[in-house]
C-alpha positions in Angstrom: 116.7 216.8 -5.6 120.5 215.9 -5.6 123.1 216.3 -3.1 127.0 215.0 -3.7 129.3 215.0 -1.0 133.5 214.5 -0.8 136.7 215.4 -0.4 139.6 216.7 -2.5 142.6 214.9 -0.7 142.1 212.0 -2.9 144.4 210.6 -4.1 144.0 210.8 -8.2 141.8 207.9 -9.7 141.1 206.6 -6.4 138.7 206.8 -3.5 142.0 206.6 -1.4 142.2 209.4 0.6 145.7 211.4 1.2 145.5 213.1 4.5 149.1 213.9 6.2 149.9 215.4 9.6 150.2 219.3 9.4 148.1 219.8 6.1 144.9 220.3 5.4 141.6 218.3 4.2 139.2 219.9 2.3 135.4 219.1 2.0 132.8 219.7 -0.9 129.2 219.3 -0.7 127.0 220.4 -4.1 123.2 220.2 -4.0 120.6 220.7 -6.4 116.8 221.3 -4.7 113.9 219.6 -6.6 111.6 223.0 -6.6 113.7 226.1 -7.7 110.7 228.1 -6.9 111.1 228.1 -3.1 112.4 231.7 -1.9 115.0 229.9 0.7 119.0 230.1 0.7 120.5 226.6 1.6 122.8 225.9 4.6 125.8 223.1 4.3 127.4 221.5 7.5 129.5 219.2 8.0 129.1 216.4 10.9 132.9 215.3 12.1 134.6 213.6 15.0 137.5 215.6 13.9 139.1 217.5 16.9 136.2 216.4 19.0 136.5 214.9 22.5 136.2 210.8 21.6 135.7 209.2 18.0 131.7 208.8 18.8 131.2 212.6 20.0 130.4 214.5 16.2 130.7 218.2 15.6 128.5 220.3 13.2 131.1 222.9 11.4 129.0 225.1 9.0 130.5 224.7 5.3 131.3 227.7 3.0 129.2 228.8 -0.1 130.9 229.2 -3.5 130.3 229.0 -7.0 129.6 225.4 -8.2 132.1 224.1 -10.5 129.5 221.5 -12.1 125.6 221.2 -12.6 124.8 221.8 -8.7 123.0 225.3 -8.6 124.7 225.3 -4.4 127.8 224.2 -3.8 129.9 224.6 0.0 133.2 224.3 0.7 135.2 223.9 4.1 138.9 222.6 4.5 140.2 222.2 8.5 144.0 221.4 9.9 144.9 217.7 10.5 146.9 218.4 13.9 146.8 214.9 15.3 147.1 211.7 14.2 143.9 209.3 14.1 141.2 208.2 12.5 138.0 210.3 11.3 134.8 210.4 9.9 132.7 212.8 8.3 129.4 213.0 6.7 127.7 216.4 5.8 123.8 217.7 5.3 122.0 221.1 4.4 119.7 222.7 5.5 116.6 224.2 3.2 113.5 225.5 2.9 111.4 225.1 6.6 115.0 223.9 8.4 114.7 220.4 6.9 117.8 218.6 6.8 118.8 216.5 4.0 121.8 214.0 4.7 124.0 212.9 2.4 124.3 209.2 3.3 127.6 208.5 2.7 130.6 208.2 5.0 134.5 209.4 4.4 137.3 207.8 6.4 140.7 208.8 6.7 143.5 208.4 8.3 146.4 210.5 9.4 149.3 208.7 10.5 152.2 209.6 12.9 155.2 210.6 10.2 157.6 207.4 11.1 155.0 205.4 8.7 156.7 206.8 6.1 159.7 204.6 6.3 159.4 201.7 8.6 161.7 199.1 7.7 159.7 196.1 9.6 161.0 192.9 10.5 159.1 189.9 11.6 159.9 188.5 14.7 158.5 184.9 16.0 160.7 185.6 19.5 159.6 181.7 19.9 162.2 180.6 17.0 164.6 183.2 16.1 167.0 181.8 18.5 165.7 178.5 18.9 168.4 174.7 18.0 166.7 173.8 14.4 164.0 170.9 14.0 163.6 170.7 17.8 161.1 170.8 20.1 162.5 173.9 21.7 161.3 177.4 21.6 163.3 180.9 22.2 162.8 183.7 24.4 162.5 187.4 25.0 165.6 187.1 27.3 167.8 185.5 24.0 167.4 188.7 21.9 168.0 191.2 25.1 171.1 189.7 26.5 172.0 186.8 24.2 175.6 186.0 23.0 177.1 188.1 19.5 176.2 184.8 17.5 172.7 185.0 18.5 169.8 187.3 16.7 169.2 189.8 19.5 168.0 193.7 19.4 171.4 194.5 18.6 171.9 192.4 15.6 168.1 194.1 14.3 169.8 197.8 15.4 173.1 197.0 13.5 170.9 195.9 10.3 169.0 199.3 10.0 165.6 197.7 11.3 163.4 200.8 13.2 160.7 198.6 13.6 159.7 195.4 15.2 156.3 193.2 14.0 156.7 190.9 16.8 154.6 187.5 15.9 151.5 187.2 18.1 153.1 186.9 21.6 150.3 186.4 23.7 149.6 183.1 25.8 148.8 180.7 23.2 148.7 177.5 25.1 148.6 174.2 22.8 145.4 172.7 21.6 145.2 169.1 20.5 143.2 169.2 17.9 145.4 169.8 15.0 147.6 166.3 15.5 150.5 168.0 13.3 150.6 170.7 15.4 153.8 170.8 18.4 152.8 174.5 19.5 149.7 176.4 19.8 148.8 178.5 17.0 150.2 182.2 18.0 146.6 183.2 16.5 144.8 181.2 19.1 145.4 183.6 21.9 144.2 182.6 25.5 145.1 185.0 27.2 145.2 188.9 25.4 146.5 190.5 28.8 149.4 188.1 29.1 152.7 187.6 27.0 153.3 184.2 26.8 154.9 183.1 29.7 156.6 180.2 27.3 159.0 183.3 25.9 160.2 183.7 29.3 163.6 182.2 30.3 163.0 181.3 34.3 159.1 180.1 32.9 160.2 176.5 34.2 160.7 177.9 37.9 157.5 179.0 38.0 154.6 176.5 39.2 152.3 176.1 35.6 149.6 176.2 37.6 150.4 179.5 39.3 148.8 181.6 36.0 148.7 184.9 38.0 152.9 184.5 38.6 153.5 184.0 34.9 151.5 186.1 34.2 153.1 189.0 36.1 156.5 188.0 35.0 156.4 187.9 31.5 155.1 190.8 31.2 157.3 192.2 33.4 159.8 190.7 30.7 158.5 192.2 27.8 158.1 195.6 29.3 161.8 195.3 29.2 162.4 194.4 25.8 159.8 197.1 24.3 161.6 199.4 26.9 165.2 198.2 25.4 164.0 198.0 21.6 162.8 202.0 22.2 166.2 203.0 23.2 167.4 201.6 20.1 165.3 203.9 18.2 162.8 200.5 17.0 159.0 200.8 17.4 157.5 197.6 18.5 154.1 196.6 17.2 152.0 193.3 18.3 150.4 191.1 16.3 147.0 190.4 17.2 143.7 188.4 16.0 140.8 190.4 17.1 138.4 188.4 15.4 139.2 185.2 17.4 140.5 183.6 20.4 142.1 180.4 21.4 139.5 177.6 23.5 140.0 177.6 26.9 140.6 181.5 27.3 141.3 182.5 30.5 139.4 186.3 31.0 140.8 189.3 32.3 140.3 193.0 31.8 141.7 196.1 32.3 140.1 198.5 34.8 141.9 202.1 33.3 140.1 204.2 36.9 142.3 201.6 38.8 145.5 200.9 37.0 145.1 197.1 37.3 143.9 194.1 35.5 141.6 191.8 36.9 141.6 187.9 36.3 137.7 186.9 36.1 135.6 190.0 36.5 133.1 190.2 34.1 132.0 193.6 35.5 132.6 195.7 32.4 131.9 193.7 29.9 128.5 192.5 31.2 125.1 194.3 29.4 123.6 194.0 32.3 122.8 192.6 36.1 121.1 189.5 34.2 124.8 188.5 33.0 126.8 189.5 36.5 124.4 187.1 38.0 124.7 184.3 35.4 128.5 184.8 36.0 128.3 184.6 39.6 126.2 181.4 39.1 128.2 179.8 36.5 131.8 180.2 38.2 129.9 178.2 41.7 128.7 175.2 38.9 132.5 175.1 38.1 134.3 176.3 41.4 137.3 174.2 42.2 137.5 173.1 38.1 140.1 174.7 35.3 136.5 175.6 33.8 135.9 178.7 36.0 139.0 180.4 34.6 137.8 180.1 31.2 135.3 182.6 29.4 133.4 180.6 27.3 132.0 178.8 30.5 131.7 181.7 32.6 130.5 184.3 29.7 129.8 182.9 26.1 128.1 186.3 25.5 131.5 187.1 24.5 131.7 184.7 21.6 129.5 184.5 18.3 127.0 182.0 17.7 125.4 180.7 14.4 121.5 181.0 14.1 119.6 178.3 12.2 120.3 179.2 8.8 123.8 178.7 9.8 125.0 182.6 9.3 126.7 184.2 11.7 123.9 185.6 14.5 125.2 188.8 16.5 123.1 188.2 19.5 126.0 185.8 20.6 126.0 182.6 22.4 124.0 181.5 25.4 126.2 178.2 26.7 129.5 177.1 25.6 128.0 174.6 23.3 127.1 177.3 20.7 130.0 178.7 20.5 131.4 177.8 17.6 135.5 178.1 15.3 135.1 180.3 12.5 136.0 179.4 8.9 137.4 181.3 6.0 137.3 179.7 2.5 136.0 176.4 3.3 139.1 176.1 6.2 138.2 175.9 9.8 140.3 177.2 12.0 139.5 174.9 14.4 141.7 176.2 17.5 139.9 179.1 17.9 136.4 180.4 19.1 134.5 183.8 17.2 134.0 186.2 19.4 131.0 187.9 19.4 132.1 191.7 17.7 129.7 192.1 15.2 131.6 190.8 12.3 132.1 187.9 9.9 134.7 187.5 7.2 132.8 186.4 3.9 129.3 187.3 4.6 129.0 191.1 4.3 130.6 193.9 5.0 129.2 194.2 8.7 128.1 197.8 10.4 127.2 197.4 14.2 123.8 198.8 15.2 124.0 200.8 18.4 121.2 198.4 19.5 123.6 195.7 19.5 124.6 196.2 23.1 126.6 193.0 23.8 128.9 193.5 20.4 129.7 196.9 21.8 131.0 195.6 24.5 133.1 193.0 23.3 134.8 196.0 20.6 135.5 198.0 24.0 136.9 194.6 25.4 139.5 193.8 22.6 140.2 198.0 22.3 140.8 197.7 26.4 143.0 194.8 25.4 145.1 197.2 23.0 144.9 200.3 25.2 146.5 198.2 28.4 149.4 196.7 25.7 150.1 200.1 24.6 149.9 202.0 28.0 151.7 199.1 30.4 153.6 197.8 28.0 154.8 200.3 25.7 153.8 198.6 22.2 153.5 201.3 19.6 150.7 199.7 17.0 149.3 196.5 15.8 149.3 194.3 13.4 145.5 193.3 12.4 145.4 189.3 11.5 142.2 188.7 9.5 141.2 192.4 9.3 138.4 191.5 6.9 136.7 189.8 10.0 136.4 192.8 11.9 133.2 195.3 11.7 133.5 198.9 10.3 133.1 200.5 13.7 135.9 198.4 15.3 138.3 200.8 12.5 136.5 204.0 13.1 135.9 203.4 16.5 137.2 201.3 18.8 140.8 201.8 17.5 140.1 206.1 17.7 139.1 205.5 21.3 142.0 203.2 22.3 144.8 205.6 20.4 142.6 208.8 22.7 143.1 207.0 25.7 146.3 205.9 24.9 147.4 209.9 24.7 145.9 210.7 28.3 147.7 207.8 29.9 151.2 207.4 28.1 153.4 210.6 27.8 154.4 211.3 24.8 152.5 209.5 22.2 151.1 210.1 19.3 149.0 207.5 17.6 148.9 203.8 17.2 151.3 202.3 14.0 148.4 199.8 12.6 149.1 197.3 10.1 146.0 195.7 8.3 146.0 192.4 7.0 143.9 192.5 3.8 143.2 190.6 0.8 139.2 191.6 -0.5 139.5 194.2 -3.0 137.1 196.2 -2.3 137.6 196.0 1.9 141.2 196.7 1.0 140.2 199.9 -0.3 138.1 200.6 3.2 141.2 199.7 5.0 143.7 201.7 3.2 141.7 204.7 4.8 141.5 203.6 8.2 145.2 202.3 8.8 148.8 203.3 8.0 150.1 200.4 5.7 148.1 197.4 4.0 150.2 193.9 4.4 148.7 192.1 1.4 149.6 190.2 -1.7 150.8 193.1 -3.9 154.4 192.3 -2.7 154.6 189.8 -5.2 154.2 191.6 -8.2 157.2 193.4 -7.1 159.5 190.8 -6.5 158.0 188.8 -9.8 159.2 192.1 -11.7 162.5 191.4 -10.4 163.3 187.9 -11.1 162.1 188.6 -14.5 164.3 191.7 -14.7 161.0 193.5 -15.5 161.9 197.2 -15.1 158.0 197.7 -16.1 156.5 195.2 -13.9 158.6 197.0 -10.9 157.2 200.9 -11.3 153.4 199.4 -12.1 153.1 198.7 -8.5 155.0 201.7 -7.2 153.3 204.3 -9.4 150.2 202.4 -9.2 148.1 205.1 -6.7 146.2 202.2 -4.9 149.3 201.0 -3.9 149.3 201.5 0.1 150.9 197.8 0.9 154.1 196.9 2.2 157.0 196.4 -0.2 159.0 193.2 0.9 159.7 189.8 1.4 156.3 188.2 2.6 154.9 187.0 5.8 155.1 184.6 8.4 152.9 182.0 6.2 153.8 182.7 3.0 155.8 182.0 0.1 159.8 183.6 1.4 160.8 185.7 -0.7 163.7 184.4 -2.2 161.2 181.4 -3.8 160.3 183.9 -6.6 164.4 184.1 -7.9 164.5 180.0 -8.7 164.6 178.9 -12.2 161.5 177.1 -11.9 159.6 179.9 -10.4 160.6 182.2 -13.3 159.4 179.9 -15.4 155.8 180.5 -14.3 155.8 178.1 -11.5 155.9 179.7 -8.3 154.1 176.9 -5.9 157.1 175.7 -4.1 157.6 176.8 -1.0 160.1 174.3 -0.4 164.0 174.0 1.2 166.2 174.3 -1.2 169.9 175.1 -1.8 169.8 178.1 -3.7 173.5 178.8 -5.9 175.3 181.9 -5.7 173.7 183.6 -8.1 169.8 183.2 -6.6 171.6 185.3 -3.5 172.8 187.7 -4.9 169.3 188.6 -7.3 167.6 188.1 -4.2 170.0 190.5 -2.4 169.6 192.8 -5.3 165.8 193.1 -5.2 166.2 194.2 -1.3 168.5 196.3 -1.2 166.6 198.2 -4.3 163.4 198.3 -2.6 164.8 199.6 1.2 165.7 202.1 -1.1 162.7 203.0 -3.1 161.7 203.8 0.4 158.1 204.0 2.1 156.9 200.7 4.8 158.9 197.2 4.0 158.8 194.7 5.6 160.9 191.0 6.1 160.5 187.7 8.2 163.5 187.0 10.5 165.9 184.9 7.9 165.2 186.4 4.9 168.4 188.9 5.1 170.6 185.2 4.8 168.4 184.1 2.5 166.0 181.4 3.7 163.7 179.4 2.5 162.2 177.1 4.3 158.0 178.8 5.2 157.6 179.4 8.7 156.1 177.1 10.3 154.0 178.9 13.6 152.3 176.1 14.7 155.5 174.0 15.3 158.4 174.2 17.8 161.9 174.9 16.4 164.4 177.3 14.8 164.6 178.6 11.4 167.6 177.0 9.6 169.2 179.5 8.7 169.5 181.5 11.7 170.4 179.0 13.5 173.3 177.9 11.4 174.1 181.5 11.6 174.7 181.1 15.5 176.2 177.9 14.9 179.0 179.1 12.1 178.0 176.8 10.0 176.1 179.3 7.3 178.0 179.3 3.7 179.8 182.6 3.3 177.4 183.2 0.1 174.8 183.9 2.9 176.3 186.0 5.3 177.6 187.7 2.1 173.9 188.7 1.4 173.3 189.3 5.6 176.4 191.6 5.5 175.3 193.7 2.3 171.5 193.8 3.2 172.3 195.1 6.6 174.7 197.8 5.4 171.8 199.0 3.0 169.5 198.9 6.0 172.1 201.4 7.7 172.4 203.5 4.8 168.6 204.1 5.0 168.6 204.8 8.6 171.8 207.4 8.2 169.8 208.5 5.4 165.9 209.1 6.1 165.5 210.5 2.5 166.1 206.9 1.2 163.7 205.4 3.8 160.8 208.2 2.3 158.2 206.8 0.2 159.0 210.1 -1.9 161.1 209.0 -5.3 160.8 209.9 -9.4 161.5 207.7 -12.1 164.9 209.0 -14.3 164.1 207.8 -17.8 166.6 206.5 -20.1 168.0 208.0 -22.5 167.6 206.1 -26.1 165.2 203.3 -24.8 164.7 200.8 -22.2 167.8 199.4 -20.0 167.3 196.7 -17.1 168.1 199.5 -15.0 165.8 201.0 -11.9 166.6 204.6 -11.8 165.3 207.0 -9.0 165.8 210.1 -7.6 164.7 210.8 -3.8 163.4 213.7 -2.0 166.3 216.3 -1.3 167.4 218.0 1.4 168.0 221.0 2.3 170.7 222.4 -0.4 171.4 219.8 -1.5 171.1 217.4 -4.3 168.6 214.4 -3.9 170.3 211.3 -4.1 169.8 209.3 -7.4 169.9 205.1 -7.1 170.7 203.1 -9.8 169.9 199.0 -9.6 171.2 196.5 -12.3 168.3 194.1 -12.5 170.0 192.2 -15.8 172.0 190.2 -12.9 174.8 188.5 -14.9 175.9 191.4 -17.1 176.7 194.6 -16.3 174.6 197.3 -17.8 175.5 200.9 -18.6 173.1 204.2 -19.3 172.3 207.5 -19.6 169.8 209.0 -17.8 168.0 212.2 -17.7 168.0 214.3 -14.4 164.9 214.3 -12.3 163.3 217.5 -11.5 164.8 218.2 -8.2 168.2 217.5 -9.1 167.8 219.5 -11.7 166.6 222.1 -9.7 169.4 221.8 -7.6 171.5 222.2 -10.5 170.4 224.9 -12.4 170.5 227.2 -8.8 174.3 226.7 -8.4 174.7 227.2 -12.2 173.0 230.5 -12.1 175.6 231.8 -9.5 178.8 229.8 -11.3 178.3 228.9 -14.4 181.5 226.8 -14.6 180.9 224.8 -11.3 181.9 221.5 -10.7 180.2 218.5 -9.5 181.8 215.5 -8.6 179.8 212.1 -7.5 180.6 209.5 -4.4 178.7 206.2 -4.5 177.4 205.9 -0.9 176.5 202.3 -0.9 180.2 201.6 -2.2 182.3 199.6 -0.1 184.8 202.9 -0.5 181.7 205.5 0.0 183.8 208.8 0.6 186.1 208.0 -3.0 185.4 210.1 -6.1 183.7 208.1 -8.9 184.3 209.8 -11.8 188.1 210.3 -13.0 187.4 213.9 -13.0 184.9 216.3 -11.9 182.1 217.5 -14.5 180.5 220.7 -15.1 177.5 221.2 -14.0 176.0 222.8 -17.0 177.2 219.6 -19.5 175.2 217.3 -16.9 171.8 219.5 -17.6 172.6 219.2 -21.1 173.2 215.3 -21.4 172.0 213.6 -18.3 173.8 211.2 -15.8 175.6 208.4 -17.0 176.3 204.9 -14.9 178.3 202.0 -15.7 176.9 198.8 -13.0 178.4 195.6 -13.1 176.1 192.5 -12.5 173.9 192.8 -9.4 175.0 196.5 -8.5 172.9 199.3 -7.0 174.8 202.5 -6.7 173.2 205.7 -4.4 174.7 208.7 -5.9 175.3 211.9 -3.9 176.4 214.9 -6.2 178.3 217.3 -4.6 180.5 220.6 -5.7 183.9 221.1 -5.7 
C-alpha cells in the first residue's frame, strides 16, 4: 500500500508553503491499495482546523476524485478559500475496503497572515535607552517618546522616518538579578512579571511606594495602553517582545480571568491540574505568609517550571519544590537569570510534540497564550516577537497562538490576526517556523549586507530570489553585530568580529546609507535597532543601564552632520515607501543589463493601477559613478506596449522620486515610447545614488 499526501501552494523547491489572504489552498492526496483485487472504490478526506470553531476542533471535508498525474492508481483533490488570517493544520486519510481508514501521518502547516506583513518597516525599540544620558545609570521611559521635546526620539520622530511598525524590546517587569556581576539592569528576557509593563519605563515610578506591586502595576500599564493607543493613530503597529520559554527568578504570578475582565495577582485557579495543586498552593502561600516568597511562583507553584530527571534531560512532568527548578542553557551558555518553564519544550534536545496526556504542560501553553491574549486585548499590542523560538513545542505554534489570535477576534473589535515574528536559527526548525509565523528574524540578514560592502550585485539577489528566504532584510538585532560593522575596511577584508565603537569616515555612512535605503526599497518585512538610521555602532547592550551614543548626541546637538546626513536621507526613503506601498511590497523583478554585469541593483516593483511600476536603480560601486542600460521588466513593458498600441508616437518622460527635486524632468527631453521597448532604460548614478523612477506620458 502507498498513500502521499500535500499541497500545491508550495512555494517551488521548497516545503515552504505560500498561502495568502483571499486565495485559495489546494490539497492532493494519491493512494495505491496493496490488493487490486478488492471490488471497493476508495474515499479521501481531509481532517482540518480550517474554518472550524478553535485551532483543536478538526473538520472532515471529503476530497475530490480525479485522474492521478503519477503512479497512484486514486488520486483526490480539494482546494478551500483562506478568508481569515491564522494558523492551520491539516492531515488527510481514505477510506477502503470494509470502512478502514488509513492516515497519512504527516502534518501541513501554514500560515496566512494579515496583508500589512507584506511591508513592515520595523524598528527596534529598547524604550529603557532610546532617550536615556549616555554611559549612565539611567533608564528612559514610555512618557519620553509620547510627549518628549523635538530633540528627543519620540513616536513622532519614528512617524516622520516612515516606520509603521514598532518591535518594542521586552517591556515587561524585569526586575534586576544579582547574579551576573556585570550586569546594572535586569535582563529584558528575564521577565517577572508577563501581565505587567515595567513599571521602571514609567516617569512618576519613583512616587509610587516599590513595594506597592499592585499600584505600579496598574499604572504602567495604564501608561503603555497610551503609547500603543498613540503609536495606532500614527498608523504604527506595535508588537512585544517576549520569551515564552523562560522567566525571570522571583516571578511574581498573575493571570488573566477572560469570563471576568480582570487579572488576578496569585490565583492559581486556572492553571492548577487539579484540587491536589489548589491545596498545595493554599498550603504553601501559609508556610510563606508575611514573606516576598508568597508572591513568587516558583514557591507557590513550581508545577509551572521544568525540571531535569536523572539523566539530566529535560523531564516534562515539571518540578515538585523550588529546588528543582532549574536556568536553562543553550550551547553550553546558561542563562542563569532565568527559570524553564514547564511547556513541553527544550531547545537542543528534539524537536518536542506535547502529548495530550501531559496535562500540566497544557496548562502552562494556555498560561503564556492567556499572557498574550490579555496584552493584545487590554493593551492593544498587535503581534509578538518570539525570543528563542526553537525552545518552544510544535503545539505552542499550532495551537496556543491559533487560540489566542481566536480569542483575541471575539474580544477586540476590529482585528485580524497576531503580527508574529520568530526568532530562529536551526535549519531545519526554521523551515517549521516559516510556516507557522509571518517573518523569520534570523541570520540571513547578513548575507545581504556582506553583498553590499563587497559591491556584490550577485551576493545581493541570492538571498532575495532565494525561495527559502522568509527573514527580515535589515540591520540586525538588539544583540548582534550593527549593521554598519559589515561596511569597515577590516570587515571587508573577511574579518567581521568587531563589534566595537568606532569612528566610521564619511564614506562608511554613506555605503551604509546606500545599502538601506536600497533594501526599504526592495520592499517586503525590514527591520532596524534604534540608532542605526545615524549610523551606530556601539552593540546594544540590554543588560546595562544607559543611552545609545548616538542618539543621545543626537538630542544633545552634538552628532557630526555626516550622521544626521545619513538620519535625514534614510528617513526620507522611509517616507517614500510609506507614500508609496508598492515600494514597501515584497513584489520586485530583476532588470538585467544590457552588455554584462554593472555594480548596479536594478528592480522593477509591482504597478498600479495604469500606471507604470516604478523602476529603482542603486550604485553599489560607492566611489564612482556607474552608468547602464537596462532592459524593461515585464510589467513596464506591459504598460508600455498598451499606450503604444493606441499612440504609437507617445511620449514618456521620467521624474526621480527619491531626488531632492522629485517633481523635475530627468531627461533633457521626453522619449518615445516605442525607442524605449526597443533599447531599454538607460541611468547615469553618481557614487552612492539610488534613483526610483516613475515614467509617466506627456
Amino acid at each position: 500500500m502507498m498513500i502521499t499526501f500535500g499541497t500545491q501552494n508550495l512555494r517551488p523547491g521548497t516545503d515552504i508553503v505560500d498561502a495568502k489572504l483571499g486565495k485559495e489552498i489546494s490539497f492532493g492526496v494519491g493512494f495505491t491499495p496493496d490488493d487490486a483485487s478488492v471490488n471497493a472504490t476508495p474515499e479521501a478526506f481531509l481532517w482540518t482546523n480550517l474554518g472550524s470553531d478553535a485551532p483543536h476542533v478538526f473538520r472532515k471535508i471529503a476530497m475530490n476524485p480525479v485522474d492521478p498525474s503519477d503512479d497512484h492508481r486514486y488520486a483526490f483533490t480539494v482546494a478551500l478559500p483562506l478568508t481569515m488570517p491564522g494558523t492551520y493544520t491539516a492531515t488527510a486519510f481514505v477510506r477502503y475496503g470494509s470502512g478502514e481508514e488509513i492516515w497519512v501521518g504527516k502534518d501541513v502547516n501554514w500560515r496566512v497572515s494579515v496583508p500589512a506583513v507584506d511591508s513592515l518597516y520595523v524598528r527596534q525599540i529598547p524604550i529603557d535607552k532610546v532617550n536615556a544620558r549616555l554611559d549612565s545609570d539611567e533608564i528612559s521611559t514610555m512618557d519620553d517618546m509620547l510627549d518628549g521635546p523635538e530633540s528627543a526620539y519620540t513616536l513622532d520622530k519614528m512617524e516622520q522616518a516612515g516606520v509603521n511598525c514598532l518591535w518594542i524590546q521586552t517591556p515587561y517587569r524585569s526586575d534586576f538579578w544579582g547574579g551576573r556581576p556585570n550586569d546594572t539592569a535586569g535582563s529584558d528576557y528575564a521577565s517577572t512579571d508577563w501581565f505587567s509593563i515595567d513599571p521602571e519605563l514609567l516617569r512618576e515610578a519613583d512616587q509610587i511606594d516599590v513595594s506597592d506591586t499592585d499600584r505600579r502595576h496598574t499604572e504602567a500599564n495604564r501608561k503603555m495602553k497610551e503609547f500603543v493607543t498613540a503609536a495606532h493613530a500614527r498608523e504604527m503597529k506595535v508588537v512585544f517582545g517576549i520569551a515564552p520559554n523562560h522567566v525571570g527568578h522571583n516571578y511574581i504570578f498573575r493571570d488573566f480571568f477572560e469570563d471576568e475582565d480582570v487579572v488576578k495577582r496569585g490565583c492559581y485557579k486556572q492553571i492548577a491540574i487539579d484540587e491536589f495543586q489548589l491545596a498545595e498552593v493554599e498550603k504553601r502561600k501559609k508556610r510563606y505568609a508575611g514573606t516576598e516568597l508568597a508572591l513568587y511562583a516558583e514557591y507557590i507553584f513550581p508545577w509551572m517550571f521544568a525540571t531535569k530527571n536523572a539523566s539530566g534531560k529535560y523531564d516534562p512532568n515539571g518540578a515538585n519544590d523550588v529546588n528543582e527548578t532549574y536556568s536553562p542553557d543553550w550551547a553550553g551558555d546558561c542563562w542563569c537569570d532565568t527559570k524553564h518553564i514547564n511547556h513541553g519544550g527544550h531547545a537542543g534536545e528534539k524537536r518536542w510534540h506535547v502529548p495530550r496526556e501531559q496535562k500540566q504542560n497544557w496548562k502552562v501553553l494556555d498560561y503564556i497564550g492567556n499572557a498574550m491574549l490579555w496584552a493584545t486585548v487590554k493593551l492593544g499590542v498587535d503581534g509578538f516577537r518570539i525570543d528563542h523560538s526553537y525552545g518552544m513545542p510544535v503545539e505552542f505554534f499550532t495551537q496556543t497562538i491559533p487560540w489566542v489570535e481566536k480569542k483575541a477576534r471575539a474580544l477586540r473589535p476590529g482585528f485580524e490576526g497576531l503580527i508574529l515574528f520568530h526568532e530562529e536559527h536551526d535549519p531545519e526548525r526554521k523551515r517549521f517556523a516559516a510556516n507557522v509565523g509571518d517573518v523569520i528574524q534570523a541570520k540571513w540578514y547578513e548575507a545581504i549586507l556582506q553583498g553590499f560592502s563587497h559591491r556584490d550585485v550577485e551576493a545581493i539577489w541570492s538571498v532575495y530570489e532565494n525561495p527559502y528566504f522568509t527573514e527580515f532584510s535589515g540591520t540586525g538585532n538588539h544583540d548582534e553585530c550593527r549593521g554598519i560593522t559589515f561596511f569597515t575596511e577590516f570587515s571587508r577584508a573577511g574579518n567581521h568580529d568587531e563589534c566595537k565603537n568606532k569612528n566610521f569616515v564619511q564614506a562608511n555612512l554613506r555605503e551604509f546609507g546606500n545599502a538601506v535605503i536600497t533594501m526599504l526599497f526592495l520592499g517586503g518585512p525590514m527591520t532596524t535597532l534604534a540608532g542605526d538610521e545615524y549610523g551606530e555602532s556601539r552593540k546594544l547592550r540590554f543588560k546595562m543601564k544607559g543611552g545609545i551614543p548616538t542618539l543621545w548626541q543626537a538630542r544633545t546637538q552634538q552628532l557630526a552632520p555626516e550622521n544626521l546626513e545619513l538620519d535625514a536621507w534614510v528617513s526620507k526613503a522611509g517616507r517614500l515607501r510609506r507614500e508609496r506601498p508598492e515600494l514597501g511590497c515584497s513584489e520586485r523583478k530583476r532588470l538585467i543589463p544590457h552588455g554584462g554585469p554593472v555594480p548596479i541593483v536594478a528592480f522593477e516593483k509591482r504597478a498600479s493601477e495604469n500606471r507604470c511600476p516604478l523602476m529603482v536603480f542603486s550604485n553599489i560601486n560607492h566611489g564612482d559613478g556607474q552608468s547602464g542600460q537596462f532592459g524593461l521588466g515585464a510589467r513596464a513593458r506591459a504598460w508600455i506596449e498598451s499606450i503604444v498600441a493606441t499612440g504609437p508616437d507617445t511620449q514618456l518622460q521620467v521624474k526621480d522620486l527619491f531626488s531632492s527635486t522629485p517633481d523635475r524632468p530627468l531627461w533633457s527631453h521626453p522619449i518615445l515610447a516605442r525607442n524605449l521597448l526597443r533599447d531599454g532604460i538607460q541611468v547615469a548614478l553618481t557614487a552612492y545614488q539610488v534613483q526610483v523612477l516613475d515614467l509617466v506620458r506627456v
